[in-house]
C-alpha positions in Angstrom: 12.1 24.8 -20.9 10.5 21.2 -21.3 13.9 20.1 -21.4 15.0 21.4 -18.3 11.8 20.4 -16.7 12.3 16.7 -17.7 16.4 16.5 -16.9 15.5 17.8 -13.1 13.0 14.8 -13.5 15.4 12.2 -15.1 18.1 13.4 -12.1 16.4 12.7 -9.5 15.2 9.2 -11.0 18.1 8.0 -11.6 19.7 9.1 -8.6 17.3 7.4 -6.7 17.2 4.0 -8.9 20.7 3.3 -10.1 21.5 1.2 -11.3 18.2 -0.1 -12.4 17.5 2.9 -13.4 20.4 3.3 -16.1 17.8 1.4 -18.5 15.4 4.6 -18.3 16.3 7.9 -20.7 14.8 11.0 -21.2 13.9 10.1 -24.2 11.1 7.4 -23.5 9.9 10.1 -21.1 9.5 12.5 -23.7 7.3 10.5 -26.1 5.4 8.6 -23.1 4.3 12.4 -22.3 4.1 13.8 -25.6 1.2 10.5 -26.5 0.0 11.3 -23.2 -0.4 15.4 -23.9 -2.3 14.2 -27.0 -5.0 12.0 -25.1 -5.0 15.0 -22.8 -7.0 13.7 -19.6 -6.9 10.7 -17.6 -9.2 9.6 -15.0 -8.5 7.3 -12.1 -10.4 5.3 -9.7 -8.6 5.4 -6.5 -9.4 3.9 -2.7 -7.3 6.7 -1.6 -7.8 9.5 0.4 -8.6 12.3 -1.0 -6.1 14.8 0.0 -3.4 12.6 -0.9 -4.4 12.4 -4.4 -5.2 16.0 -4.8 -1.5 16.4 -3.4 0.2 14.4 -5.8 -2.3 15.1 -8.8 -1.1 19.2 -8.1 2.7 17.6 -8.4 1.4 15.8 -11.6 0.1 18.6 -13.4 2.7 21.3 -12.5 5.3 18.7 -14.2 3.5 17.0 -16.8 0.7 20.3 -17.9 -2.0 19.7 -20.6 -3.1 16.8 -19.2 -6.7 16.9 -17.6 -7.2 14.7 -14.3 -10.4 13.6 -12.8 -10.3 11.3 -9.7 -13.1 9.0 -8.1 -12.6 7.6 -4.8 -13.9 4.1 -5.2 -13.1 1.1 -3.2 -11.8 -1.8 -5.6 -14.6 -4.2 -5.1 -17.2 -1.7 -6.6 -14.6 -0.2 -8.8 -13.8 -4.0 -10.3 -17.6 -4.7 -10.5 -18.2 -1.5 -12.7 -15.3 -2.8 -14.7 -16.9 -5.5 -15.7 -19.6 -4.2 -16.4 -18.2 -1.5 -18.5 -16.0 -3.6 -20.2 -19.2 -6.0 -21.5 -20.8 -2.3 -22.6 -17.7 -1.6 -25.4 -15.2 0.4 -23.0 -13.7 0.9 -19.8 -14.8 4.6 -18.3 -11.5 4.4 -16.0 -7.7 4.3 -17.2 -6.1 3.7 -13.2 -7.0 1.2 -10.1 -5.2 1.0 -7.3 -5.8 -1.7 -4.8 -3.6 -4.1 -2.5 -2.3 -7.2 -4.5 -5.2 -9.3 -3.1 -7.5 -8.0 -6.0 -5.1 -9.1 -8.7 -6.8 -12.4 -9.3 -9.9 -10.6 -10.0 -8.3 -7.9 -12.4 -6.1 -10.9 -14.2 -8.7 -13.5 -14.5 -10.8 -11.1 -16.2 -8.3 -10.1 -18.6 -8.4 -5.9 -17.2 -4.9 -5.5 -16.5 -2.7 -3.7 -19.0 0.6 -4.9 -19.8 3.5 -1.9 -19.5 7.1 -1.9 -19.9 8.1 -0.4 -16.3 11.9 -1.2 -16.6 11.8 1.0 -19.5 11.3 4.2 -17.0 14.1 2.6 -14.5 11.5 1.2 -12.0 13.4 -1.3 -9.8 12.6 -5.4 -10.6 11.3 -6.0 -7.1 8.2 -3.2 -7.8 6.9 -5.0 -11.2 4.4 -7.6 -10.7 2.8 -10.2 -11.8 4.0 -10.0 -15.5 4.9 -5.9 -16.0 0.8 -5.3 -15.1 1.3 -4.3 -12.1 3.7 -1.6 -9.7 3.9 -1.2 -6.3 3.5 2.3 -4.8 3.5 1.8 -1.8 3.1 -0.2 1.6 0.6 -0.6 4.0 2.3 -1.5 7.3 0.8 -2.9 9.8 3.5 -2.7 12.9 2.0 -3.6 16.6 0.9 -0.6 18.0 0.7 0.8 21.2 -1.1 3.0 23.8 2.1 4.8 25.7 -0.3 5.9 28.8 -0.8 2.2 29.0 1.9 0.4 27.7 6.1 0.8 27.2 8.2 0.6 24.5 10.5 -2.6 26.5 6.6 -3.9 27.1 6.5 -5.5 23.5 10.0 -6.9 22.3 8.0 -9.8 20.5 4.9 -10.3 19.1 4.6 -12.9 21.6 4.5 -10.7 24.4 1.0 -9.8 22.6 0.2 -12.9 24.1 1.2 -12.4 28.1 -1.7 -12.5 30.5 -1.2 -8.7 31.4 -2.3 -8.0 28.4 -6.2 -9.8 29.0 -8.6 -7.8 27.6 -6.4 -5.1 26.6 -5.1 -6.3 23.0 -7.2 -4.6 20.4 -7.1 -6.8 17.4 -8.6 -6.0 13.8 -11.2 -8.6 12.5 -10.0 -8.5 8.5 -7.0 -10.3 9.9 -4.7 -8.4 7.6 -1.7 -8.9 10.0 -2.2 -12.5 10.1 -3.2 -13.4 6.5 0.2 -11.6 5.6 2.7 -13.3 7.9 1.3 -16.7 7.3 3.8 -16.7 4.4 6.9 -16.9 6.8 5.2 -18.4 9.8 2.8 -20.9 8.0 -0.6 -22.0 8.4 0.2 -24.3 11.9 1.8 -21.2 13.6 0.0 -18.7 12.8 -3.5 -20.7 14.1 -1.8 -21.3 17.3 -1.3 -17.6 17.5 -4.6 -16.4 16.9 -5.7 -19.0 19.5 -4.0 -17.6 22.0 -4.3 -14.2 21.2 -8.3 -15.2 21.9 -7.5 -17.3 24.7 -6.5 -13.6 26.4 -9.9 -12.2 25.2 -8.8 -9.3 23.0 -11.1 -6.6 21.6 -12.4 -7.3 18.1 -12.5 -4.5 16.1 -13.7 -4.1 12.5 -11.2 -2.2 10.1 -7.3 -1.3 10.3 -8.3 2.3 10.6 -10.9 1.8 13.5 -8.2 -0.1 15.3 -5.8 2.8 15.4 -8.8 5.1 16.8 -9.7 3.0 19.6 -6.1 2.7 20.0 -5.7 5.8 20.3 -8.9 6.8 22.6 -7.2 4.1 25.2 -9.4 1.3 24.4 -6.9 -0.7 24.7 -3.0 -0.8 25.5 -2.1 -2.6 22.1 -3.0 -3.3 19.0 -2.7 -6.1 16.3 -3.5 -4.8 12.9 -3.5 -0.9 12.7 -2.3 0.8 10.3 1.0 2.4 10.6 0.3 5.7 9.0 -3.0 6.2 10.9 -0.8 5.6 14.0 1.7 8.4 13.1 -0.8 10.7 12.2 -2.9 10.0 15.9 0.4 10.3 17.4 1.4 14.0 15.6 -1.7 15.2 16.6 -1.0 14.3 20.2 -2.7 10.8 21.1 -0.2 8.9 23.4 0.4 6.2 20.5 3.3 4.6 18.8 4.1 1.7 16.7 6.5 -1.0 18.7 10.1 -1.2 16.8 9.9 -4.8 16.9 9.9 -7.6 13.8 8.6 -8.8 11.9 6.3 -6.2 10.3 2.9 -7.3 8.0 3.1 -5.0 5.0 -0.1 -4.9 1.9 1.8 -4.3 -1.5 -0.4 -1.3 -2.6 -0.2 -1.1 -6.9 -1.2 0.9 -10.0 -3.1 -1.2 -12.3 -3.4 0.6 -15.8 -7.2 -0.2 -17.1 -6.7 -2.7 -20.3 -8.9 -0.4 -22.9 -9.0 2.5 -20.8 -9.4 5.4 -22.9 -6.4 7.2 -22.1 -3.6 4.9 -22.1 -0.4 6.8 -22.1 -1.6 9.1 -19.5 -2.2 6.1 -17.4 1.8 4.8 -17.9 2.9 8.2 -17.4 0.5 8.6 -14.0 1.6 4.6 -12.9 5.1 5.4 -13.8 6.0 8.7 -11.9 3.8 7.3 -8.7 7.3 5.7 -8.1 9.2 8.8 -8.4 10.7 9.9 -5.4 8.9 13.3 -5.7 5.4 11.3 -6.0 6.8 9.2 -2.9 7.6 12.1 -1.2 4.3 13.6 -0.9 3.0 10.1 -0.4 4.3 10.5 3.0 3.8 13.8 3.5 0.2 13.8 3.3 -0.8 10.6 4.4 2.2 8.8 6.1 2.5 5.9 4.0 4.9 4.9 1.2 7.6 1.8 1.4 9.3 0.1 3.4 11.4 -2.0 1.9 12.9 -1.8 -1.1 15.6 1.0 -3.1 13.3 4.1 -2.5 12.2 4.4 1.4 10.1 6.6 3.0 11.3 8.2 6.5 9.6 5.0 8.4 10.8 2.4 6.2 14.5 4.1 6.4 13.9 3.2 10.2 13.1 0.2 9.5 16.2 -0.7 7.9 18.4 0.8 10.3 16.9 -0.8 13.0 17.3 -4.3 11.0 13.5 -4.8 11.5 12.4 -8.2 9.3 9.7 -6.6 6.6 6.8 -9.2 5.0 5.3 -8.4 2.3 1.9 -9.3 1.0 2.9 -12.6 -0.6 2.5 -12.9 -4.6 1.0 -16.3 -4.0 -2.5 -14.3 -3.7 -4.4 -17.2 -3.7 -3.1 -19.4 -1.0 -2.8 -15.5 1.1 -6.4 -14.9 0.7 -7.2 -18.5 2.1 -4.5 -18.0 5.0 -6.5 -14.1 5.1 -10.1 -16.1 5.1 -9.1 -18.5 8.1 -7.2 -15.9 10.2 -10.6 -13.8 10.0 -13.0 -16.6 10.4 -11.3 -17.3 13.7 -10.7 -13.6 15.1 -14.4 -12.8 13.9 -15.9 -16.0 15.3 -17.1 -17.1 12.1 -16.9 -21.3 11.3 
């Protein structure tokens, strides 16, 4: 019967990951659970939802059973601080972390990253990071957005239209500056000033967080936005707030990762856990709880297939963290008022 259970598994893998994924067999799946089944919990700390990970956890357990999972929701800040402070103690309490890329310099100078072999399981090359201690599982996209009792879809063909005098007062932009910190990779420091400078030459409204922005977006505080989330977006529009995100390029997009804990005490159950995140039955649910998932890449959730049909230009969080935090820092310091 485990057999069965596993080939369904392998099929659908491979399916999705050929030819990357020729490099993964049953086999390595079998003894990564079977170590796993002996450790026989795992705990993660996770800045997700809730529901989301209860959804996918219930996946987890009904295909890999005997293994015990407990799950903090913890921002990665506090979750990296208690790291530390754990790992000076003897041992790491946690075996999974899952923030954006920006926290990898933390995690890496610090030495709390493990090292895993993801090719092994057929994960594609463009989803292993920074040195096989990282995978993405997902992407935060961060589309303009829009008020449709306010605003039309031919309204915003550019992101430059953000910047039309129509539009005074009635831009909703999110003070973190995720948007901007991201596309500074493509557009570059000089461009991407000048925007923000004339985004606040047309007075927009600051708010403070990528999920308030979609709210007040969607309670018609203003007729666009600059830095919601997508996913919060589609979930205010499906319960009936006149929102949607503007089809237009390019699109800002956090690499979202599992991190297995370097001395974690439950290390195979972590692989197995960071491994099958990139399944397209963990991706699945991904989406059909909270929205998100990728998109760009082999394995695209319902947006990101949209994405690529329309020939939208995706950027990604850039793996240079440290010059993208310092574009990040100056992008906020200006939207915020901050010198």
């Amino acid at each position: 019967m485990r057999r069965r259970l596993f080939a369904g598994l392998f099929a659908s893998i491979l399916a999705a990951f050929a030819p990357g994924a020729r490099a993964q067999t049953g086999e390595a799946w079998d003894q990564l659970y079977a170590a796993a089944k002996k450790e026989g919990k795992l705990v993660v700390w996770s800045s997700r939802d809730v529901p989301v990970n209860q959804a996918v956890a219930k996946l987890f357990t009904k295909r890999f059973p005997g293994i015990e999972l407990e799950i903090f929701k913890i921002l990665p800040s506090p979750a990296i601080e208690r790291l530390v402070v754990e790992r000076k103690a003897g041992r790491p309490g946690g075996d999974i972390i899952d923030p954006n890329i920006s926290f990898m310099p933390l995690l890496l100078d610090r030495d709390l990253a493990e090292t895993v072999d993801y090719a092994r399981f057929g994960v594609p090359a463009d989803d292993i990071l920074f040195d096989n201690r990282a995978v993405v599982i997902g992407h935060y996209d961060l589309p303009l957005t829009y008020n449709t009792s306010l605003a039309q879809p031919g309204d915003i063909k550019s992101w430059d239209d953000v910047l039309d005098p129509r539009w005074s007062g009635k831009v909703l932009v999110e003070s973190f500056a995720y948007s901007f910190g991201i596309l500074a990779s493509t557009w570059g420091e000089d461009k991407m000033t000048s925007f923000i400078e004339r985004l606040l030459a047309n007075r927009p409204i600051v708010s403070n967080s990528p999920t308030n922005t979609a709210e007040a977006l969607a309670g018609g505080q203003g007729a666009i936005a600059v830095g919601a989330y997508a996913s919060r977006t589609e979930i205010n529009r499906e319960n009936g707030a006149p929102v949607a995100w503007a089809r237009v390029g390019p699109i800002p997009a956090q690499r979202v990762v599992n991190i297995v804990i370097k001395g974690g005490p439950n290390p195979n159950a972590a692989k197995l856990w960071s491994v099958w995140w990139t399944t397209p039955e963990a991706q699945k649910e991904f989406y059909a709880v909270q929205r998100y998932g990728k998109i760009a890449g082999p394995v695209l959730s319902p947006r990101g297939e949209e994405v690529r049909k329309l020939g939208l230009e995706v950027v990604l969080e850039s793996l240079d963290v440290k010059r993208g935090l310092a574009m990040l820092d100056k992008a906020s310091r200006m939207i915020s008022g901050r010198h």
